[in-house]
Phi, psi and omega in degrees: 000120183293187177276330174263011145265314189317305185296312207272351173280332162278340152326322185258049179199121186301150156253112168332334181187161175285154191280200165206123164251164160300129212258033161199102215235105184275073196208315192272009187266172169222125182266349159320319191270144168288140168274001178268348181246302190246087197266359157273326129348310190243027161276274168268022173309294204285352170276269228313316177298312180269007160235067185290163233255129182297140183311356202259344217230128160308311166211187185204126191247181158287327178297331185290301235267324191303326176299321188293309157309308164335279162348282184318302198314277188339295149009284182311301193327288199302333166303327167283293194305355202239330147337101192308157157184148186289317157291025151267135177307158182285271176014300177256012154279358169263330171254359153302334168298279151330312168283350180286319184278311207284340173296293230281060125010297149290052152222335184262001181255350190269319187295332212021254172282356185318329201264004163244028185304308225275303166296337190242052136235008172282286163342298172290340161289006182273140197221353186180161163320315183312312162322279197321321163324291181284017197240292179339317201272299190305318181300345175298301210268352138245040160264119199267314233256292150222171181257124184305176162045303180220190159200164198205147187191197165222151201173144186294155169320139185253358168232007147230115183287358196239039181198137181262167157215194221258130170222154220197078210216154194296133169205228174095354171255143172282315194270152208280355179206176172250000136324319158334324199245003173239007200257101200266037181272173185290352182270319195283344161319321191292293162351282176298339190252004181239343160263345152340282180330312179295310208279308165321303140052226172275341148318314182295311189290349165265043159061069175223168195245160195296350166257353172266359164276316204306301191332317195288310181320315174314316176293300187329317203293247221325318194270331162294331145332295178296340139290304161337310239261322172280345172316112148040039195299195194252356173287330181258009200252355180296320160237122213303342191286338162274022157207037180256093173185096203273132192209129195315151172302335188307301217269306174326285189329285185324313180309322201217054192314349191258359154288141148255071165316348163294335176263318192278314175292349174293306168317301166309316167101031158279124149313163161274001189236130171144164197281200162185159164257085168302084188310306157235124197280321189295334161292315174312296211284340176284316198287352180264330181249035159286286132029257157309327194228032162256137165289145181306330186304327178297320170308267187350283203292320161307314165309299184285358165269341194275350188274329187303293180334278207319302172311317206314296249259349204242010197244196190273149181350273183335283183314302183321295171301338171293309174319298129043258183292306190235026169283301220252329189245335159288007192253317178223048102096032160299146293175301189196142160344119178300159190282175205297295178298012147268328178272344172269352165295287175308359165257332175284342156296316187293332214250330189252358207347329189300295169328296214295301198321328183288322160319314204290316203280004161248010186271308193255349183249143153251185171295302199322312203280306156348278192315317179288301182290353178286305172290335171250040145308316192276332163268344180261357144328284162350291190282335158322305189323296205295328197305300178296331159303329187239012176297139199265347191233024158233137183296147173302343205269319177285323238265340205266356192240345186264310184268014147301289168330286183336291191289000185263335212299144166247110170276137169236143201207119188073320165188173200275168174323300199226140202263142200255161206261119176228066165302290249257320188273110146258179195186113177278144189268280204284029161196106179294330173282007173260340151284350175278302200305304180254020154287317190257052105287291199313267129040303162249010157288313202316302187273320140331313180304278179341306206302118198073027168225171193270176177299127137309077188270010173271313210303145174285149159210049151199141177256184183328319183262039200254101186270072179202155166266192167170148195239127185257118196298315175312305170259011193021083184199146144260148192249118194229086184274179226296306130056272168306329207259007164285143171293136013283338199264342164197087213267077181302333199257017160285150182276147195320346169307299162302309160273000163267343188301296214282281208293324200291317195276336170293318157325305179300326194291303193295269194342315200291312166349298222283345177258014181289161176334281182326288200305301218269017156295332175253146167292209185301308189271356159101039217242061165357100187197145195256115167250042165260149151292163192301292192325279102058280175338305200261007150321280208319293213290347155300333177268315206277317179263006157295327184278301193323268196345314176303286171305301177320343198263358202238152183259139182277325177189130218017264172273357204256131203238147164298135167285136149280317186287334147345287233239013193286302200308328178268337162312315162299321181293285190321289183305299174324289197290358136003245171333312162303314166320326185262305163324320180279315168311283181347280204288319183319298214250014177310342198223036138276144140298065194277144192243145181310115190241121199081337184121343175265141187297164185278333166299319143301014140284324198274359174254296155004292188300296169325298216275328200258019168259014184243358181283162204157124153247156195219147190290173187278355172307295191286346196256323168282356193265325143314347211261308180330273170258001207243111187280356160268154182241159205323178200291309186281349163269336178302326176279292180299332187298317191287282189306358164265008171283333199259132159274008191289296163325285167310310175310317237267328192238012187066038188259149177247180199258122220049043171241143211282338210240023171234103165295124202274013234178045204288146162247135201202137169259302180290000000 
């Protein structure tokens, strides 16, 4: 059996317990490339090779693949848990349950389109505007996936950090941005016109005949252009001050007089008095003369595709696969579908993610590995302090209010304090869209519920077995779960180089947030507020567009260049967070003796270790769709890009001046 059958047979099998890599595998370098012209190539040439990116997958990483075992594991879980018995805890009778109707195939290819009668006869019961509001608000509270016309939630006050209120925010599209609908080149022509196709569809599977599907996609194409078009970018969406405008509902109501927000906050289970944030007024201001002067017949037909969309993945083959071809393999060139038992592990992470999550952190996380990832946070804390302290180009006035920030910082690590409660949520073993269905109601009750009340600063947004972090500006606090904290990416029986080069820069990255284009827009309490002084200000943003200004220059695919004014905040994170990691090793380990391990220096392990949590490929599909919307940038500049920046680097390998990984210009805020 060759290797990649070997990988791919174990794919199709749960895991008793997660494997182990080394979160630094000299197996994985191709030692062909000088690490001085490609040093992520001669990180990861040979993963890339022995790991061809699986037909299921737009790409494939170390992150993938680690998430993808996590999966397994759960998997494993969920296969016990889904075994009827008088002795499972209610918890774990809920997601056995759940992962059991979402298993049973035949019974959801036997319902076929049936579990969406009930919304598109609603629809169709719509007779004047006066209808659509309360039809508008269920399909709201049950939609995971997009929202029509608009979107309405909760979220904290950008100008009180200890209060959620009402946000009110532009959506209403089926394609993932409204650069899609806006963009005139020959791929997005191509696009728009293969999701026409797409739209059409799925109008015939909901039993409509083809030229009168075609007819609808047209509609569907127009009122979704025409919100686009007023949206947002995703470059302005950067700044929180173009989505801050907070105003009694009342002032909403007025905006847009041909909605009865009153029938929809009824729906919903709102009053009509209390503040709300109207991220963009101007989309609104679209959406009231869309409103007028479209006949309701057009809402209906706009509706019932978004009601199809929002369902196709949880419905019988036919929806699944049309969804399929072209959200997953024309948009990003995936090959084929994941096999069943992925997609019901990852909707049962998305829906029950706590329940489950409390299994995944007591099978995989210890104290120990806790305690360890605590500590080393606590240094690269450590190393911010020093850092803001002696930066030559910021004022005592910023500089005393920026290790304020610091020092407010909340860590969270693996999972939460207190694990939430899904009492309240039912959940039937034979029928699964009706368990997706009131998971995600349950869910966006969840969240409505917050509106006037004060902050949860324990709360998660990601859950346990999950592999990513994230630095939240609002509550200033990072998030690490448990997830994450696995070998390749954080590795106890490795010597510390390698996990602070790899775990130390993701920690160093999410801290970095928190001074980023973005991050460094909020206070201590998470509070939109500007404390910088101007000067101080436009230092930064000159050192922030030495880095935008770099990543523009590198191409993601055929024509297509990284937006730097995108993808600068996780660029700044990336590097800044380096650099902090190589510092914080450094002050750990002053009063050791490190020794050369492999052949490699303990400074080259600590890049080594950076580089290889970062190996990977991704199709050219996925890549260009990324180029879009995706504020990170491709795989092989988060590496190279950082380290021709560090001359720390440039020592550790003997690289000289004018060799492609030494930037004659280095760039650094942080």
């Amino acid at each position: 059996m060759t290797l990649l059958a070997a990988a791919l047979c174990a794919q199709d099998r749960p895991l008793a317990s997660l494997p182990y890599t080394p979160s630094l595998e000299p197996a994985f370098l191709d030692r062909g490339v000088d690490p001085c012209v490609d040093f992520w190539r001669y990180s990861c040439g040979s993963w890339n090779r022995l790991n061809p990116i699986p037909p299921d997958q737009a790409r494939w990483s170390v992150y993938g693949k680690l998430a993808q075992e996590n999966l397994q594991f759960l998997w494993g879980v969920l296969e016990q848990a889904a075994k009827p018995s008088a002795a499972r805890p209610p918890s774990q009778q809920k997601i056995g349950d759940f992962f059991g109707s979402c298993m049973n195939e035949a019974a959801v290819d036997k319902a076929g389109g049936a579990p969406l009668n009930a919304t598109l006869d609603a629809i169709a019961g719509i007779a004047t505007l006066k209808n659509l509001p309360p039809v508008l608000a269920r399909i709201h509270l049950q939609s995971a996936r997009s929202n029509p016309v608009f979107g309405f939630g909760s979220s904290q006050d950008f100008a009180n950090s200890e209060q959620v209120i009402a946000f009110a925010s532009a959506a209403g599209l089926g394609l993932p941005d409204r650069d899609y609908y806006t963009k005139t080149d020959a791929k997005s022509e191509e696009t728009r016109a293969k999701y026409l196709e797409h739209v059409a569809r799925m109008f015939e599977l909901l039993g409509d005949a083809p030229a009168a599907a075609k007819a609808q996609a047209l509609t569907v194409m127009e009122i979704e252009t025409a919100l686009a078009k007023i949206s947002l970018t995703q470059v302005e969406l950067r700044d929180p001050y173009k989505q801050f405008h907070k105003m009694p509902r009342a002032k909403l109501a007025a905006m847009t007089p041909s909605f009865g927000w009153a029938a929809y906050w009824k729906t919903i289970g709102l009053p009509a008095t209390g503040m709300v944030n109207v991220t963009e007024p101007a989309f609104y201001a679209e959406v009231e003369r869309q409103l007028k002067r479209r006949p309701i017949a057009h809402w209906k037909t706009y509706l019932r595709w978004h009601a199809a969309h929002n369902r196709a993945p949880y419905l019988a083959a036919a929806f699944v696969q049309e969804d399929f071809d072209f959200f997953s393999k024309h948009l990003r060139g995936v090959q084929a579908p994941p096999p069943r038992w992925k997609r019901c592990v990852r909707l049962a992470d998305r829906d029950l993610g706590e329940a489950l999550g409390q299994v995944f952190v007591a099978r995989t996380f210890t104290a120990g590995v806790k305690g360890q990832a605590l500590a080393m946070v606590t240094e690269i804390e450590k190393a911010m302090d020093a850092d803001l302290r002696q930066l030559p180009w910021m004022s005592e006035v910023t500089r005393l209010k920026a290790l304020e920030k610091l020092h407010a910082m909340v860590n969270k690590i693996g999972y939460p304090d207190q694990w939430r409660d899904y009492t309240a949520l039912r959940i039937e073993p034979g029928d699964f869209a009706g368990n997706v269905e009131r998971a995600t109601e349950f869910e966006s009750r969840r969240q409505l519920a917050k509106i006037g009340k004060p902050v949860d600063r324990k709360e998660w947004f990601m859950t346990p077995p999950t592999v990513n972090a994230y630095y939240n500006p609002q509550t200033n606090d990072m998030n690490f779960p448990a997830g994450v904290l696995q070998p390749p990416l954080f590795d106890a029986k490795l010597d510390d180089a390698p996990n602070y080069g790899n775990t130390g820069g993701t920690i160093g990255h999410e801290l970095t947030h928190g001074f980023d284009d973005e991050g460094r827009q909020f206070d201590a309490k998470g509070n939109l507020k500007d404390w910088w002084t101007k000067k101080d200000a436009d230092e930064f943003i000159k050192r922030a567009t030495c880095i935008s200004g770099q990543y523009s220059q590198y191409t993601v695919v055929d024509e297509v260049k990284i937006n730097g004014k995108l993808t600068v905040g996780e660029d700044v994170a990336d590097l800044g967070g380096l650099i902090l990691a190589y510092n914080a090793w450094k002050n750990a380990t002053a009063t050791r003796k490190l020794e050369p391990i492999g052949g490699f220096t303990p400074n080259q392990r600590f890049f080594i270790g950076f580089a290889q949590w970062d190996c990977g490929d991704e199709r050219p599909e996925s890549k260009r769709a990324n180029a879009i919307d995706d504020p990170h940038s491709p795989a092989e500049y988060r590496i190279n890009g950082v380290v021709g920046n560090m001359p720390e680097f440039a020592q550790a390998f003997a690289c000289k001046v004018g060799q492609p990984m030494v930037r004659p210009q280095a760039c650094r805020v942080w």
